[in-house]
C-alpha positions, 0 to 999 in steps of 0.5 A, a space after each residue: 898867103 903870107 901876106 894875109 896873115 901879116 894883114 891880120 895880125 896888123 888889124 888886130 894889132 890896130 883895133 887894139 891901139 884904137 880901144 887901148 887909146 879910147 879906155 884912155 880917153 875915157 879914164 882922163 875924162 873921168 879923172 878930170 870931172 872927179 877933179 872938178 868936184 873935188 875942187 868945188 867941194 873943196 873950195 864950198 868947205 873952205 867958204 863954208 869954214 870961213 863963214 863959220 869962223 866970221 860969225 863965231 868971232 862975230 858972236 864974241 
């Protein structure tokens, strides 16, 4: 009878491991797509600046 017990409590134990280690996966999948906009957006500014400046040095 004892055995069982430690088999159910191993289960527990690794249905949490499985749902801890995929809410990981989850928030590094999103961390990573957040941080692909960030980077377009970033670089779109920078381009967008750099054009700006061009024209107004441009229009002098």
């Amino acid at each position: 009878m004892s055995r069982k017990k430690l088999d159910d409590n191993g289960q527990g134990s690794a249905e949490l491991i499985l749902i801890v280690g995929g809410l990981i996966v989850i928030v590094l999948l999103i961390g990573s797509y957040i941080s692909n906009i960030t980077t377009k957006a970033n670089t779109n500014l920078i381009n967008l600046l750099k054009q700006e400046r061009d024209f107004l040095i441009n229009k002098l």
